[in-house]
N, C-alpha and C positions, 0 to 999 in steps of 0.2 A: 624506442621505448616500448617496455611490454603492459600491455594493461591485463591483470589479473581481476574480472570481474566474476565474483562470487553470489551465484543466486541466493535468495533465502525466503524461505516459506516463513511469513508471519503472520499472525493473528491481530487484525483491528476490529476496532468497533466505531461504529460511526454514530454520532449522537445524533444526525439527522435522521437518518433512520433507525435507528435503533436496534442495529442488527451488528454482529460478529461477520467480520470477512477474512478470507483464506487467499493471500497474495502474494505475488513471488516478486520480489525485489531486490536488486541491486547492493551491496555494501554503503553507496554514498549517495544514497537515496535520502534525501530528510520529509518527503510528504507522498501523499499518495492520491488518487482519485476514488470515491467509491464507486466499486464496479458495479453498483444497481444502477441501471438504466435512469430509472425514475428521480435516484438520488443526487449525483456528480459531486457531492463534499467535497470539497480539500479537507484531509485529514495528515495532521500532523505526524511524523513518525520518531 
């Protein structure tokens, strides 16, 4: 079985912090962490 995993740069924003992030992720990705140290959100995608 081959697995085609497809990076993709997308744009979230995290309401805990309140800032715009720039992350590369996966096709079958459905959340993400925020990468601010300070913050660690689960952010839905």
């Amino acid at each position: 079985m081959i697995q085609n995993n497809i990076n993709m740069n997308k744009k979230i924003f995290c309401e805990k912090c309140h800032k715009w992030h720039t992350i590369t992720i996966t096709e079958e990705d459905k959340f993400a962490i925020c990468p601010n140290k300070r913050c660690g959100h689960l952010i839905f995608i």
